[in-house]
C-alpha positions as CSV (number, residue, x, y, z in Angstrom):
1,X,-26.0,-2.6,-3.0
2,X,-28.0,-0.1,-0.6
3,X,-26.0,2.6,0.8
4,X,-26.3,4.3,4.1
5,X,-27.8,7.7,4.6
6,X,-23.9,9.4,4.9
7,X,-23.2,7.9,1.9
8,X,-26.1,9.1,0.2
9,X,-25.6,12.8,1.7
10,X,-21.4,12.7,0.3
11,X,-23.0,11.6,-3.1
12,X,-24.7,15.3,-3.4
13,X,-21.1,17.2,-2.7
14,X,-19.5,16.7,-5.7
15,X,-20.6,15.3,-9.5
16,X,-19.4,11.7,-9.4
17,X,-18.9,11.7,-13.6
18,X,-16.5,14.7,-13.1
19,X,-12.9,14.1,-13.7
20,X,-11.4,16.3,-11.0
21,X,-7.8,17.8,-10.7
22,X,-5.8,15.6,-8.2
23,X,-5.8,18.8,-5.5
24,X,-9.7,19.6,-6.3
25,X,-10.0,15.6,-6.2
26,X,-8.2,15.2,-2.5
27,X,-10.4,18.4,-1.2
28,X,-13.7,16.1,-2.5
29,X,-12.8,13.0,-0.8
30,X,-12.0,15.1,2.6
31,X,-15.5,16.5,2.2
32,X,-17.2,13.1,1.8
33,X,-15.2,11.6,4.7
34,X,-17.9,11.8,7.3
35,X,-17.5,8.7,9.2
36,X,-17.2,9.4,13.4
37,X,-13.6,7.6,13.2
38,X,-10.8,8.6,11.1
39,X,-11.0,7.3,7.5
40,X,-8.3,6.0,5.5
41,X,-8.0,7.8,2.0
42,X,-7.0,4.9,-0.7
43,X,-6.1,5.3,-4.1
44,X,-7.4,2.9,-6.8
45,X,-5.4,3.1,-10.0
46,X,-6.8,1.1,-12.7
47,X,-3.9,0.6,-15.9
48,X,-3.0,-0.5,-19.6
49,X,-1.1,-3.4,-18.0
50,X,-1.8,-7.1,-18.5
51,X,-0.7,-8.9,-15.6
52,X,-0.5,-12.0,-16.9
53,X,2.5,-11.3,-19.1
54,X,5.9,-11.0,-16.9
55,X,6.8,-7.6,-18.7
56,X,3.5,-6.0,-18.1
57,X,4.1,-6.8,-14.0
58,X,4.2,-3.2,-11.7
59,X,5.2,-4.5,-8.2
60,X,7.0,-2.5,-6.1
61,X,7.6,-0.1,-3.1
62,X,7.4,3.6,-2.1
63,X,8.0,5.4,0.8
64,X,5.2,8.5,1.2
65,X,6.6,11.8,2.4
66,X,3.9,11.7,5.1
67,X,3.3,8.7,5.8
68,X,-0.5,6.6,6.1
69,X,-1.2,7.9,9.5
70,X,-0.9,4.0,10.3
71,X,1.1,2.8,13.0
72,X,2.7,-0.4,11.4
73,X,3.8,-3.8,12.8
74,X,6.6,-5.2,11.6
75,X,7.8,-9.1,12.0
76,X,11.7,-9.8,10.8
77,X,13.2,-12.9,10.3
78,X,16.6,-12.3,11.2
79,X,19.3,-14.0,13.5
80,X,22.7,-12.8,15.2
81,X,23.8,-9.4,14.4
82,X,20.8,-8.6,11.9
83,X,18.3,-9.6,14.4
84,X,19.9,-6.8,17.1
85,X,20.0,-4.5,14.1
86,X,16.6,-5.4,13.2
87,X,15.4,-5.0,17.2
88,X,17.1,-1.6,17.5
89,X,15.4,0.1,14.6
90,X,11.7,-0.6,16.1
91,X,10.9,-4.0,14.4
92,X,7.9,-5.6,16.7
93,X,8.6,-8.8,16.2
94,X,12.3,-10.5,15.8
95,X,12.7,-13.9,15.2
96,X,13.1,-17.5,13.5
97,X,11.9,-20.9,13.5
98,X,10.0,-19.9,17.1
99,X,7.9,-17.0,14.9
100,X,7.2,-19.5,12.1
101,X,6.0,-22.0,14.4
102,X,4.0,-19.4,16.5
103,X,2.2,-18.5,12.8
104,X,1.3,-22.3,12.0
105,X,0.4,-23.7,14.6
106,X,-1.0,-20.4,17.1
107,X,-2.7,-18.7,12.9
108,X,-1.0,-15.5,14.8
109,X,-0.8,-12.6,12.6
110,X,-0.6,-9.8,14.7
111,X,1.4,-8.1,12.2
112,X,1.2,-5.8,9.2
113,X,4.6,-6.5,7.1
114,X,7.3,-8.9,6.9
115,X,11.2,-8.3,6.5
116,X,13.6,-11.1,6.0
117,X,16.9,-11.3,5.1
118,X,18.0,-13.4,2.0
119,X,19.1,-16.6,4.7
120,X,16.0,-17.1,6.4
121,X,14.1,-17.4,2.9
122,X,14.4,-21.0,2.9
123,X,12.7,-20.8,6.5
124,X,10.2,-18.1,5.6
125,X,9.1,-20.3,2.6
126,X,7.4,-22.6,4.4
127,X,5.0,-19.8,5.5
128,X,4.3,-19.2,1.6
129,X,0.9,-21.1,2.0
130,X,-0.5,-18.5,4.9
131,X,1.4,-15.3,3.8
132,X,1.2,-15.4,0.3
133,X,-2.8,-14.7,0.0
134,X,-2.7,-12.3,2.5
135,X,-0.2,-10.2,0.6
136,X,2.0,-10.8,3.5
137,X,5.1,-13.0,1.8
138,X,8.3,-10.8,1.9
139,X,9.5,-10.1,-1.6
140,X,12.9,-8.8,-3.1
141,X,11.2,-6.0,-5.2
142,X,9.1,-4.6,-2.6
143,X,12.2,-4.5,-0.5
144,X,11.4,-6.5,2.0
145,X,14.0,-9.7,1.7
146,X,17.2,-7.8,2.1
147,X,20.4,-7.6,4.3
148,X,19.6,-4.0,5.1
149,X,16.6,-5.3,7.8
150,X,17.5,-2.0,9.5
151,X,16.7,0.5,6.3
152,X,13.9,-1.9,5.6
153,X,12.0,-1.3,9.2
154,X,12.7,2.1,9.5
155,X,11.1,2.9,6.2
156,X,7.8,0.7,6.7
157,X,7.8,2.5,10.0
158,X,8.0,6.2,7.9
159,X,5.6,5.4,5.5
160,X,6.7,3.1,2.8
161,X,3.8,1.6,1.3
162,X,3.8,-2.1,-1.4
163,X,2.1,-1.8,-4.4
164,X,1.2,-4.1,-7.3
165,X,-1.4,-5.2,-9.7
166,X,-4.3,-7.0,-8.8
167,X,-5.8,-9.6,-11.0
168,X,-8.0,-6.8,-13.0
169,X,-4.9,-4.4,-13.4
170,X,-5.7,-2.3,-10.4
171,X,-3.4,-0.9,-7.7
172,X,-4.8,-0.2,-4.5
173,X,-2.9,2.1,-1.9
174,X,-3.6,3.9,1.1
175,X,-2.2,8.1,0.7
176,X,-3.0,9.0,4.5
177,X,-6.0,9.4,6.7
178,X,-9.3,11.8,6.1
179,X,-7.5,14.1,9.3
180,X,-4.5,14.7,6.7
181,X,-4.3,18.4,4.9
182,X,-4.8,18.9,1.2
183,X,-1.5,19.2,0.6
184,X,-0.2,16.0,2.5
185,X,-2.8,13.8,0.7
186,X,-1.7,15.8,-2.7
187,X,2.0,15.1,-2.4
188,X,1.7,11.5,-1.1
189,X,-0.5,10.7,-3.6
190,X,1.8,12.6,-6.3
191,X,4.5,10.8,-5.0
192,X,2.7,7.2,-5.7
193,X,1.8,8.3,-8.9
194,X,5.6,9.6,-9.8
195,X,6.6,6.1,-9.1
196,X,4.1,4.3,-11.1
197,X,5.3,6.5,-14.3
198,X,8.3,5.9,-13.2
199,X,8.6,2.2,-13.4
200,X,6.1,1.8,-16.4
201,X,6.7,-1.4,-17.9
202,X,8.2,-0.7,-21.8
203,X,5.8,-3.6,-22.5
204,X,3.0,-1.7,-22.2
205,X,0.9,-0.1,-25.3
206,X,-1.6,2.4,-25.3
207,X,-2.6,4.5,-22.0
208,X,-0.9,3.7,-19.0
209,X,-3.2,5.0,-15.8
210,X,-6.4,4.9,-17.5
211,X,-8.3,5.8,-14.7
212,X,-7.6,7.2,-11.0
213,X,-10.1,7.3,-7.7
214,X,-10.1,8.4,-4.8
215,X,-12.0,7.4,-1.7
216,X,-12.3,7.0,1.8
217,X,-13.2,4.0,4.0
218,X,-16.8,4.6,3.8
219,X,-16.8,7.4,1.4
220,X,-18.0,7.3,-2.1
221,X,-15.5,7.4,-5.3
222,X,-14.2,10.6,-6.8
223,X,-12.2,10.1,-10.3
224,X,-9.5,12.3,-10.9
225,X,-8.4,13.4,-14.7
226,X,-5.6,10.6,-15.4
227,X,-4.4,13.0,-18.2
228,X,-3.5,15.5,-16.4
229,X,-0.9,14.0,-14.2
């Protein structure tokens, strides 16, 4: 794959077989983040799990102290009182048979995440088709199927980020944007590591976070030392 000429000119910053510290990691990726628009810095953690065994599954949710510098839209299924509550905490989009309609037949998906509460599953599932391979199908463990639709929106709209394994063991997140400080990139990524350690499945043998990069939208990679976190 041919790179451009910033790409090229970011590769001569740092030594890409270093394994950095996470802070001397973050100050790299800021440095190679020379696109004109603002970049998104994304964490790629590649583990010991084996997805294909239920007890080696990492799925989940975390909400980043500073947020991914990404406005988000959210779309609740909801009626009655959890719709209002839904409306009233800043959800975009509030809704039920119309919205599901509006997504098959209109292929609208002017949204980023979806909330629903437990009684509009049965609904929702018939979206399973479109949502599910966009990463978009609301899910009890990432906490978006839940009564609490208010708790749920306002966190999305704070910062909460999903996270799981993808078919070769790897979590991809966003931490922020390239415009973030050291230290904002540092502790949201600290914080998404944290929760990783933290919900390490007892299934799994051997290291854990076997390796950690960092990069921005059209920046190269920068490992950081997995064994120091």
């Amino acid at each position: 794959m041919k790179h451009g000429k910033k790409y090229s000119e970011a590769l001569k910053l740092y030594d890409k077989l270093n394994l950095y510290d996470m802070q001397d990691a973050v100050a790299v990726v800021k440095k190679t983040a020379t696109a004109k628009f603002d970049e998104t810095i994304e964490a790629h953690i590649r583990t010991g799990c084996d997805g294909r065994h239920a007890d080696q599954q990492v799925r989940g949710a975390v909400v980043l102290p500073h947020g991914t510098g990404k406005s988000v839209r959210v779309l609740v299924f909801a009626k009655s009182a959890k719709a209002d509550e839904a409306k009233e905490a800043g959800a975009d989009y509030v809704g039920e048979m119309e919205l599901v309609q509006k997504i098959q037949k209109e292929n609208w998906f002017d949204f980023d995440v979806v909330v629903a509460t437990p009684d509009m599953m049965g609904v929702v599932g018939r979206l399973g088709r479109v949502l599910g391979p966009k990463g978009l199908m609301p899910n009890p463990k990432a906490g978006t199927v839940t009564m609490d639709v208010a708790k749920a929106v306002k966190e999305i709209k704070a910062g909460k980020i999903e996270y799981r394994l993808d078919k070769s063991n790897i979590i991809h997140c966003p931490i922020g944007k390239a415009s973030f400080t050291e230290e904002q990139l540092s502790e949201n990524l600290k914080t998404l590591l944290d929760q990783l350690i933290k919900v390490r499945p007892a299934a799994v043998k051997g290291q854990y976070l076997r390796s950690i990069t960092l990069a921005s939208t059209m920046g190269p990679g920068v490992k950081v030392n997995p064994t120091k976190i």
